[in-house]
N, CA, C and O atoms as CSV, one atom per row, in Angstrom:
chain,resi,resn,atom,element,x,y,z
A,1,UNK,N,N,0.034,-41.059,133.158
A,1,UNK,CA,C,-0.575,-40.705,131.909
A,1,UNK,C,C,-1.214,-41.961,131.316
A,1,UNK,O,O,-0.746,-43.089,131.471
A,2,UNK,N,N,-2.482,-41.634,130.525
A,2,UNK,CA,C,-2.864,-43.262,130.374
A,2,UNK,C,C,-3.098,-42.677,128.537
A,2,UNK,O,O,-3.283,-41.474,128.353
A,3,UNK,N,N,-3.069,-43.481,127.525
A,3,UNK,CA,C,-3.395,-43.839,126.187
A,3,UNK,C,C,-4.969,-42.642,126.224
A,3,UNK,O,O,-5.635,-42.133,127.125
A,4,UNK,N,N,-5.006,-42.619,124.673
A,4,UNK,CA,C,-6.180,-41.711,124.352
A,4,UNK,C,C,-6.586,-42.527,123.896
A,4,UNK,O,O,-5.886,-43.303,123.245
A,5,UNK,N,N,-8.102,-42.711,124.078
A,5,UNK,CA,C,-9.430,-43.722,123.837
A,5,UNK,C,C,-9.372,-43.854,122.757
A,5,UNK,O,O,-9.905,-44.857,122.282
A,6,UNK,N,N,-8.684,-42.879,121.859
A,6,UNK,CA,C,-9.216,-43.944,120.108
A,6,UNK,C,C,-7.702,-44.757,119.862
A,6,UNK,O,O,-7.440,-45.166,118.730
A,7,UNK,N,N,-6.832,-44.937,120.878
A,7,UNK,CA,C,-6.109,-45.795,120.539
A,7,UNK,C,C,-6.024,-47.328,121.477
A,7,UNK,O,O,-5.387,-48.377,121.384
A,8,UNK,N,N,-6.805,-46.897,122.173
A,8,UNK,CA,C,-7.515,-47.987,123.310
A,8,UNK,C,C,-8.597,-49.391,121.717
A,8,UNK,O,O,-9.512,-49.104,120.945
A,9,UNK,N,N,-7.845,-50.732,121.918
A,9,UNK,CA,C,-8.588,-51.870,121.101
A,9,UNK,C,C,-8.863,-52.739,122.596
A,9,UNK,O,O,-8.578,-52.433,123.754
A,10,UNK,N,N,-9.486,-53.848,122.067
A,10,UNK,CA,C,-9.683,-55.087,122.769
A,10,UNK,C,C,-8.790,-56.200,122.208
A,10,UNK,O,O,-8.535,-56.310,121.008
A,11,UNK,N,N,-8.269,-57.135,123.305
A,11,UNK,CA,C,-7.515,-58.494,122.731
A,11,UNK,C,C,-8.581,-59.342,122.119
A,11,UNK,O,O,-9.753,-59.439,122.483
A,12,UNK,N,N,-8.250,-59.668,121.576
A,12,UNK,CA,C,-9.143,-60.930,120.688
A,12,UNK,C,C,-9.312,-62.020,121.697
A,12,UNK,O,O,-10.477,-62.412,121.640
A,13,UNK,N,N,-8.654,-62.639,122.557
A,13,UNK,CA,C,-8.395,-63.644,123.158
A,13,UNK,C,C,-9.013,-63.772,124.834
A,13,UNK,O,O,-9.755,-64.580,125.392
A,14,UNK,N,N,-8.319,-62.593,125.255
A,14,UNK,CA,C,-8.829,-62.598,126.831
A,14,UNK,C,C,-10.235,-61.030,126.888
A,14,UNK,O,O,-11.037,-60.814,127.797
A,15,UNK,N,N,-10.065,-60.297,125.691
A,15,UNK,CA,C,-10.922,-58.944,125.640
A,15,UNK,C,C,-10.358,-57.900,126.642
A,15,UNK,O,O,-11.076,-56.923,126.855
A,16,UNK,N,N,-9.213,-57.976,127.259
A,16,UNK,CA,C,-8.646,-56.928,127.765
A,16,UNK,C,C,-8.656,-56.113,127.116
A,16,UNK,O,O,-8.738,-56.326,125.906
A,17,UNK,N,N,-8.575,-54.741,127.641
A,17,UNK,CA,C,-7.978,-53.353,127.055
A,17,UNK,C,C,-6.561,-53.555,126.413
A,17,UNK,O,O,-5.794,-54.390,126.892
A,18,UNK,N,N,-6.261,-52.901,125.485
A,18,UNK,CA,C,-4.717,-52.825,124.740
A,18,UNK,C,C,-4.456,-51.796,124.135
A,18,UNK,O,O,-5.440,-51.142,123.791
A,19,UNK,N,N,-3.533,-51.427,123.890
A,19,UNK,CA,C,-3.007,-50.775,122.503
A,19,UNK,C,C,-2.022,-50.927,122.000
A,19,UNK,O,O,-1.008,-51.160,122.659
A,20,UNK,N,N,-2.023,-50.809,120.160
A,20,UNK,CA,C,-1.223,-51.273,119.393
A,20,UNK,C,C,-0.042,-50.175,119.336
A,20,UNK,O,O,-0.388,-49.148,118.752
A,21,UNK,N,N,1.574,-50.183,119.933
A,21,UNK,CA,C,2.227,-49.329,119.763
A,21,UNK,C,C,3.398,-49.880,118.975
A,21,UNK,O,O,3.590,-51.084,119.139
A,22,UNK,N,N,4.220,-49.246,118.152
A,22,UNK,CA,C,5.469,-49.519,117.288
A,22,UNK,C,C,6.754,-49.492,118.067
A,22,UNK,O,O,6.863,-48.665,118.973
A,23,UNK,N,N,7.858,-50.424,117.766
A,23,UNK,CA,C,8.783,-50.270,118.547
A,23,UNK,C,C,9.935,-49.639,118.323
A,23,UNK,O,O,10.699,-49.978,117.420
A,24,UNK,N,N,10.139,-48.745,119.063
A,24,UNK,CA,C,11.163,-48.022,118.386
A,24,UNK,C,C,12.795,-48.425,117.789
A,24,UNK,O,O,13.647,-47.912,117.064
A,25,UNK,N,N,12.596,-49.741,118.640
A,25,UNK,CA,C,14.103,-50.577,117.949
A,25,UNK,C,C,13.697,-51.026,116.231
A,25,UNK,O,O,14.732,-51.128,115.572
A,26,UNK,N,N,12.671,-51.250,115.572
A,26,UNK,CA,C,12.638,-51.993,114.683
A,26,UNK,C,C,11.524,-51.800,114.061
A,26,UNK,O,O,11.395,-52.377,112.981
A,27,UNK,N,N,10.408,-50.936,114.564
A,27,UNK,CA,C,8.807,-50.378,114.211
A,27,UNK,C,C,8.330,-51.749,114.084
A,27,UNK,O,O,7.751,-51.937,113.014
A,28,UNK,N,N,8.385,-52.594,114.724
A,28,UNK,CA,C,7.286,-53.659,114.428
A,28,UNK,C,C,6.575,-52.892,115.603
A,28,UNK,O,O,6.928,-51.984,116.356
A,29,UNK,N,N,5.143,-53.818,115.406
A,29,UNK,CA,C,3.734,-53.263,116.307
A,29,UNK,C,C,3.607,-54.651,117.418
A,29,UNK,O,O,3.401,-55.847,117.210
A,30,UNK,N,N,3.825,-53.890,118.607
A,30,UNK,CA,C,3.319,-54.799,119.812
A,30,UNK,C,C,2.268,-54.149,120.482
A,30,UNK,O,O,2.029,-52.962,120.263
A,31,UNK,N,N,1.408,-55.042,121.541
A,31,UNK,CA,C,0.358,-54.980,122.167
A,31,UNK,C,C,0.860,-54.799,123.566
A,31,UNK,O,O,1.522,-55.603,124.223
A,32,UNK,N,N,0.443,-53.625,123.907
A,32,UNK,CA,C,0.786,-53.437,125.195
A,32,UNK,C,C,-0.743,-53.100,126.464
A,32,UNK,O,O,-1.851,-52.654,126.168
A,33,UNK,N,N,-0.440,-53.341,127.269
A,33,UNK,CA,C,-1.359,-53.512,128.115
A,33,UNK,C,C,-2.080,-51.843,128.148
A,33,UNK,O,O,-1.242,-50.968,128.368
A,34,UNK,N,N,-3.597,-51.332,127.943
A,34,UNK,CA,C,-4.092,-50.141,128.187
A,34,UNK,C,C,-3.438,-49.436,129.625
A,34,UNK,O,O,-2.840,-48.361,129.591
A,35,UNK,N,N,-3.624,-50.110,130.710
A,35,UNK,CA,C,-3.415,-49.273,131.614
A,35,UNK,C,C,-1.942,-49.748,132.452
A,35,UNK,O,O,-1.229,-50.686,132.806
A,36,UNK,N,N,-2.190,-47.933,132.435
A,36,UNK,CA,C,-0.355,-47.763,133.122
A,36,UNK,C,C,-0.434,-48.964,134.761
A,36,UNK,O,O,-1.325,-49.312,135.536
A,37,UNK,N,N,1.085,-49.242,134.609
A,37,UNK,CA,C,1.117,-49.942,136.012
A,37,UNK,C,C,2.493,-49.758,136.112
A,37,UNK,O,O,3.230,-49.395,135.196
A,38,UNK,N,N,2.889,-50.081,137.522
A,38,UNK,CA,C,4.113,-49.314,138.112
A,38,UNK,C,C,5.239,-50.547,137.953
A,38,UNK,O,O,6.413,-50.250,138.171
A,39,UNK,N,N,4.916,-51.887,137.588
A,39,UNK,CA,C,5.117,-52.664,137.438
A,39,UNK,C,C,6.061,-53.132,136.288
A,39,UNK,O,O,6.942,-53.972,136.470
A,40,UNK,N,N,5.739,-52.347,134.730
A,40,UNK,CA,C,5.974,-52.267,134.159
A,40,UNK,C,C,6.634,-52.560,133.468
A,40,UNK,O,O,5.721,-53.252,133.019
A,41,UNK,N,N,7.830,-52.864,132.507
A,41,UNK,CA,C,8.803,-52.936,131.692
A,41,UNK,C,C,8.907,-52.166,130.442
A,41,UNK,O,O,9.994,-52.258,129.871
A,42,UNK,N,N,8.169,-51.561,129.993
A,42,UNK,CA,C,8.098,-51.056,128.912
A,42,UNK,C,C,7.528,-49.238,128.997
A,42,UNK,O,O,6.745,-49.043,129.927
A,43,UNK,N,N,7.820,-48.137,128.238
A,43,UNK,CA,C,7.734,-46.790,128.194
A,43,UNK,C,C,6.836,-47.077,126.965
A,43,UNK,O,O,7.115,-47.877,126.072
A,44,UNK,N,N,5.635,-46.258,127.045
A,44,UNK,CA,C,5.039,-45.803,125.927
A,44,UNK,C,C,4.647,-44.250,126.034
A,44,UNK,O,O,4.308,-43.489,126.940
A,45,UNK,N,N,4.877,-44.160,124.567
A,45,UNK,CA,C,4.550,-42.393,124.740
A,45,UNK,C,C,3.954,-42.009,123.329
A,45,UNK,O,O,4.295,-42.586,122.297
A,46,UNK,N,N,3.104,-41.059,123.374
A,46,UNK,CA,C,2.475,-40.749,121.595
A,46,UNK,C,C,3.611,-39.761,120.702
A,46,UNK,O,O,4.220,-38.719,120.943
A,47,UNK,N,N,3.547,-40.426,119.891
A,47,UNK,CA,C,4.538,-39.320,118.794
A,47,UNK,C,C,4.075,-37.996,118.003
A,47,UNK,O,O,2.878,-37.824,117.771
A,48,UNK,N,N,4.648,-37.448,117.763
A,48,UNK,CA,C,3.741,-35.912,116.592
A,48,UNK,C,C,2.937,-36.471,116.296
A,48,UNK,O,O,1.842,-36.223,116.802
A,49,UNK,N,N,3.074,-37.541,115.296
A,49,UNK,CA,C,2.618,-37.615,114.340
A,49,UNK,C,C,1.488,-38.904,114.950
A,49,UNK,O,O,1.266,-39.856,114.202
A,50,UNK,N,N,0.961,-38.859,116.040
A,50,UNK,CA,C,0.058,-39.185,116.559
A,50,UNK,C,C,0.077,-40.292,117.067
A,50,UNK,O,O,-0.527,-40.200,118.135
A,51,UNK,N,N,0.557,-41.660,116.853
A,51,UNK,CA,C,1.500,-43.096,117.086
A,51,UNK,C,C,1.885,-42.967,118.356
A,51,UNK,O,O,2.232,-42.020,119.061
A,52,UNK,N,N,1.716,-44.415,118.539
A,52,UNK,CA,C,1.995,-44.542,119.963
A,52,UNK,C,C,3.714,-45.431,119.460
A,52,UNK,O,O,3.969,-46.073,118.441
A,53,UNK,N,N,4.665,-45.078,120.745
A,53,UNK,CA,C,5.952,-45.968,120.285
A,53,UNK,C,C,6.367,-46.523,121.632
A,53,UNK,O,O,6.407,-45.710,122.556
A,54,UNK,N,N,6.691,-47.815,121.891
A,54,UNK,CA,C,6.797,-48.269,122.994
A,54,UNK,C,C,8.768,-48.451,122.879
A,54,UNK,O,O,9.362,-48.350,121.806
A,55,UNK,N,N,9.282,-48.649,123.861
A,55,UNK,CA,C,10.669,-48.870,124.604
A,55,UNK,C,C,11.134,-49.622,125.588
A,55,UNK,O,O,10.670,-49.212,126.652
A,56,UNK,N,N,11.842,-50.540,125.732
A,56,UNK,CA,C,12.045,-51.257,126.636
A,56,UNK,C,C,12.792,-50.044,127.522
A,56,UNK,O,O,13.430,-49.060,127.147
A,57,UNK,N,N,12.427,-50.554,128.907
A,57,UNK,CA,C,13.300,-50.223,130.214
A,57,UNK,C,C,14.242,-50.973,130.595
A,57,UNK,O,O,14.084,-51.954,131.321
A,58,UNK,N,N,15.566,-50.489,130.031
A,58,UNK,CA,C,16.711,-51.015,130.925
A,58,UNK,C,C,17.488,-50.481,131.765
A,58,UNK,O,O,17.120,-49.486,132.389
A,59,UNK,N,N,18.580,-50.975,131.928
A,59,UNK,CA,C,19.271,-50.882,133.516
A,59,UNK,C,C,19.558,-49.438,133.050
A,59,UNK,O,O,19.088,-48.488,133.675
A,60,UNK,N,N,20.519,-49.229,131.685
A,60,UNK,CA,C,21.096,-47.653,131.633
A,60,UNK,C,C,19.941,-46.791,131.537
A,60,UNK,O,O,20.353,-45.666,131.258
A,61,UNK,N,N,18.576,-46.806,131.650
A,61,UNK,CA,C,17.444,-46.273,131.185
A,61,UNK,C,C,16.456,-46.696,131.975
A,61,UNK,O,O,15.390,-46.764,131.362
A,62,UNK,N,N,16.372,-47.120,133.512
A,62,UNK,CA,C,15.646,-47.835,133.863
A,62,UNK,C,C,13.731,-46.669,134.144
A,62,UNK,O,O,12.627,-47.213,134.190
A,63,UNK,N,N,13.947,-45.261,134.258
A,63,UNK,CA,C,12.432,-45.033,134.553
A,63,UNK,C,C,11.824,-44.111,133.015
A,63,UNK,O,O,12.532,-43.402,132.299
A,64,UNK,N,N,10.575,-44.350,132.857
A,64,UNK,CA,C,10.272,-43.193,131.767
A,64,UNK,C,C,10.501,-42.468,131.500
A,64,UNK,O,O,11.407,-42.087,132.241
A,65,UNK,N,N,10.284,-41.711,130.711
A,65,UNK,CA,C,10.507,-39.895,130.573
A,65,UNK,C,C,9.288,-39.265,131.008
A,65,UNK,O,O,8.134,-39.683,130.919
A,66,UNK,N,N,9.774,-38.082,131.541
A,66,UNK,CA,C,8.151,-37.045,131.566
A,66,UNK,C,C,7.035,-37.782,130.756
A,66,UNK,O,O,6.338,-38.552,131.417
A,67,UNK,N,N,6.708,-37.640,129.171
A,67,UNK,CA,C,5.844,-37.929,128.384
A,67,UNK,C,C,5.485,-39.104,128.185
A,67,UNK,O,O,4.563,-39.336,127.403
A,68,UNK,N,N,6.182,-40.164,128.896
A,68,UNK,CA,C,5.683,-41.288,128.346
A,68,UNK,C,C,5.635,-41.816,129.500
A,68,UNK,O,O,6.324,-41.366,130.416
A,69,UNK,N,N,4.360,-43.447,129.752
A,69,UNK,CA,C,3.949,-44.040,130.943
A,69,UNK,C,C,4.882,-45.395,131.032
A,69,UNK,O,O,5.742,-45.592,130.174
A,70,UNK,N,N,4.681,-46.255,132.042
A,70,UNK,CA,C,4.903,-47.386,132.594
A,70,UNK,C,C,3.811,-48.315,131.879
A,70,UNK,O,O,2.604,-48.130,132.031
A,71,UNK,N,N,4.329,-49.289,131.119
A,71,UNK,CA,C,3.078,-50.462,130.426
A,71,UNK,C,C,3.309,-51.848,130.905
A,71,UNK,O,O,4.160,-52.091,131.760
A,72,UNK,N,N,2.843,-52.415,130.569
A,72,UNK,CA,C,3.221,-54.199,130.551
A,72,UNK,C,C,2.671,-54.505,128.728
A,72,UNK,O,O,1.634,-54.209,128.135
A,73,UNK,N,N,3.874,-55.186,128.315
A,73,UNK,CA,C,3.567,-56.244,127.413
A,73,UNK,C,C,2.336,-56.764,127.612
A,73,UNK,O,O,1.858,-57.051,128.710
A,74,UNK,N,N,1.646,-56.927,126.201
A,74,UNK,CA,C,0.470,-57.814,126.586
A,74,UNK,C,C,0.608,-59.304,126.667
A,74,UNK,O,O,-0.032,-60.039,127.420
A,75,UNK,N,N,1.581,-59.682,125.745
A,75,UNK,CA,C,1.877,-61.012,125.621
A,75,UNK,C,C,2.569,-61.586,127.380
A,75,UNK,O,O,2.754,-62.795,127.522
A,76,UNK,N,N,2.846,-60.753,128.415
A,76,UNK,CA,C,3.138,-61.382,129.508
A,76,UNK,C,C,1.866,-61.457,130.642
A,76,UNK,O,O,2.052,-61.775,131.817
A,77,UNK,N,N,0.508,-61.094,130.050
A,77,UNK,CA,C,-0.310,-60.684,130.881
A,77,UNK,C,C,-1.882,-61.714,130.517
A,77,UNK,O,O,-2.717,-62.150,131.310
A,78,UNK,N,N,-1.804,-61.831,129.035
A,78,UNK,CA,C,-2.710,-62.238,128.568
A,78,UNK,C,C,-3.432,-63.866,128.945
A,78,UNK,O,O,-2.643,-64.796,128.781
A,79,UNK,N,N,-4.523,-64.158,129.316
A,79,UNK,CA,C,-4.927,-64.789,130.014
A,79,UNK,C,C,-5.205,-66.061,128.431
A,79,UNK,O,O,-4.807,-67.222,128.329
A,80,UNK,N,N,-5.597,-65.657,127.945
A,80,UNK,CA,C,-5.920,-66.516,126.908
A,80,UNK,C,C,-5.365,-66.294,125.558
A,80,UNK,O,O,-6.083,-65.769,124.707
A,81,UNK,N,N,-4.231,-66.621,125.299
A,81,UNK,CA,C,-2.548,-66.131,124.141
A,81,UNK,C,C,-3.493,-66.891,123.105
A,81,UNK,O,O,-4.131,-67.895,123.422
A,82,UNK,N,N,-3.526,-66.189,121.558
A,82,UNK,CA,C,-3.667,-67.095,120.460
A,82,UNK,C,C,-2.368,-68.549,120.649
A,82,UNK,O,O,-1.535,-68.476,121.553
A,83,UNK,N,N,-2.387,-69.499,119.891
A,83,UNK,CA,C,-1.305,-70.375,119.872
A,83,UNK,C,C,-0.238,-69.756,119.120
A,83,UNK,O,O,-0.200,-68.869,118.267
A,84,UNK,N,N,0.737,-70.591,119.770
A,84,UNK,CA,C,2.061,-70.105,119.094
A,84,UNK,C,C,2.446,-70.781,117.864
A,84,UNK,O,O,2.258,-71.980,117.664
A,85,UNK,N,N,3.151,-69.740,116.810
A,85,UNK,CA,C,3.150,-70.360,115.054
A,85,UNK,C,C,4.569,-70.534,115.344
A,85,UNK,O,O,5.329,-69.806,115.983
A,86,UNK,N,N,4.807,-71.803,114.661
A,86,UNK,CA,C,5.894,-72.669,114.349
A,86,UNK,C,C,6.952,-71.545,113.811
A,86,UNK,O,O,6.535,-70.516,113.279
A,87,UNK,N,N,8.508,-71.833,114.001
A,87,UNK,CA,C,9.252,-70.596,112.968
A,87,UNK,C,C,9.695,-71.356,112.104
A,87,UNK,O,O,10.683,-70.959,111.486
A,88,UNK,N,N,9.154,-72.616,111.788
A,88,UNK,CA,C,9.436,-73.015,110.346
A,88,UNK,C,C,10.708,-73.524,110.697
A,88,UNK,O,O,11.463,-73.658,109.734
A,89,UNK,N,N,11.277,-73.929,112.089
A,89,UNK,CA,C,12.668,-74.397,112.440
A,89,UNK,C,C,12.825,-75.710,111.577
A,89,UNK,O,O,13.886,-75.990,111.020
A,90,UNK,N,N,11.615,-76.547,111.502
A,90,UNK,CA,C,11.925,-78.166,111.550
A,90,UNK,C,C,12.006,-78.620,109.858
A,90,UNK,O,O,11.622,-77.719,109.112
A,91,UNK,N,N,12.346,-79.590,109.334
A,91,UNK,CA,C,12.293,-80.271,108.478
A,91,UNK,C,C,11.437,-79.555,107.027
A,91,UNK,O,O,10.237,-79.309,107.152
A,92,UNK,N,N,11.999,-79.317,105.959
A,92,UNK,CA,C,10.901,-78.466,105.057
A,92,UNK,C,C,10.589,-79.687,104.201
A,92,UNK,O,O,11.524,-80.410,103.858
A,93,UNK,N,N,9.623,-79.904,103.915
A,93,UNK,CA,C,8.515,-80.357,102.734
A,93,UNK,C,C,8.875,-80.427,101.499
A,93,UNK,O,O,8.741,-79.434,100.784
A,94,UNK,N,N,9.354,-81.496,101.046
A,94,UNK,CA,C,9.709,-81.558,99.518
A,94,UNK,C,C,8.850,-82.928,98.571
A,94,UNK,O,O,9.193,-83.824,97.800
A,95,UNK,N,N,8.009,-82.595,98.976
A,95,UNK,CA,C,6.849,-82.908,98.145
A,95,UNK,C,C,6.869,-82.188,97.220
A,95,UNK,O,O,6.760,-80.973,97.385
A,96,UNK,N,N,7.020,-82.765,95.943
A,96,UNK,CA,C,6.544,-82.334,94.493
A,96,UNK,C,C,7.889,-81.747,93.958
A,96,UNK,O,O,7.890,-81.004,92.976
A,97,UNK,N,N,8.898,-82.050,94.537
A,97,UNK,CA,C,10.432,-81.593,94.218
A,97,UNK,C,C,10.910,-82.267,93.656
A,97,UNK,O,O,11.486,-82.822,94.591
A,98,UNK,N,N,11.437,-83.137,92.266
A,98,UNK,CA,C,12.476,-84.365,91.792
A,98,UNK,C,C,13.594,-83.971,92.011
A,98,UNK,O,O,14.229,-82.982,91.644
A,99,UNK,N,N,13.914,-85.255,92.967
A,99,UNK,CA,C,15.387,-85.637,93.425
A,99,UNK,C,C,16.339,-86.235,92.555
A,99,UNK,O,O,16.894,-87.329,92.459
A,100,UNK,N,N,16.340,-84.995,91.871
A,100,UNK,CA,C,17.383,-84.827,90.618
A,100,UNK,C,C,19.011,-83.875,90.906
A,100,UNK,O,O,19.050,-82.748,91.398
A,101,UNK,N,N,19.704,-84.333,90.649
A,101,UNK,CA,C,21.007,-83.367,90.826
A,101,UNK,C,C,20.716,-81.862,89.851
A,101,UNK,O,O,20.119,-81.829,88.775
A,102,UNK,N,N,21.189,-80.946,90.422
A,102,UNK,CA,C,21.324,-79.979,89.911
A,102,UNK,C,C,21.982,-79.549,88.260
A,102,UNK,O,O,23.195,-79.354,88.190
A,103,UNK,N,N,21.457,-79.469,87.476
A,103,UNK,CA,C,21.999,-79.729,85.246
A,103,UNK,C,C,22.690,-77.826,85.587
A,103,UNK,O,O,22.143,-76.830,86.060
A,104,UNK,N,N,24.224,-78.117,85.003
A,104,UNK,CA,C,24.080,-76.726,84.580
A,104,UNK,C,C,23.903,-76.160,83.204
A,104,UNK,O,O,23.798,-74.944,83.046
């Protein structure tokens, strides 16, 4: 089964085919590769309500269901990745802060 064309975008980066699907652990939106491959790691399938929702494949769950295909992540495929944003791990900025003790 492959994605319906109005949910078919382009990557910004490499211009591959994609589509934007929600995850069903957490509804954030990942980019998954347009076309099915057998290769895969991931289930995508369209919802009622028209949404595409992607799923990881694991061991207790390892093949699709009827309705939904075989994808790849785009982020494992993508030839040209935007850069990666800092998580803000390192040292924070206290510029413009007086290093004053706390007045109660």
């Amino acid at each position: 089964m492959k994605p319906a064309s109005h949910h078919v975008t382009v990557c910004r980066g490499c211009r591959a085919p994609i589509c934007w699907a929600l995850t069903t652990a957490n509804g954030r939106r990942q980019p998954v590769d347009a076309e099915p491959t057998d290769e895969g790691n991931l289930a995508v399938t369209q919802g009622a309500d028209g949404k595409l929702y992607v799923r990881s494949l694991t061991k207790a769950h390892p093949e699709p269901r009827p309705s939904e295909w075989r994808a790849m992540p785009h982020f494992a495929t993508c030839t040209s990745p935007p850069p990666r944003r800092s998580g803000g791990g390192g040292q924070r900025s206290t510029s413009g802060v007086r290093p004053v003790p706390w007045q109660h």
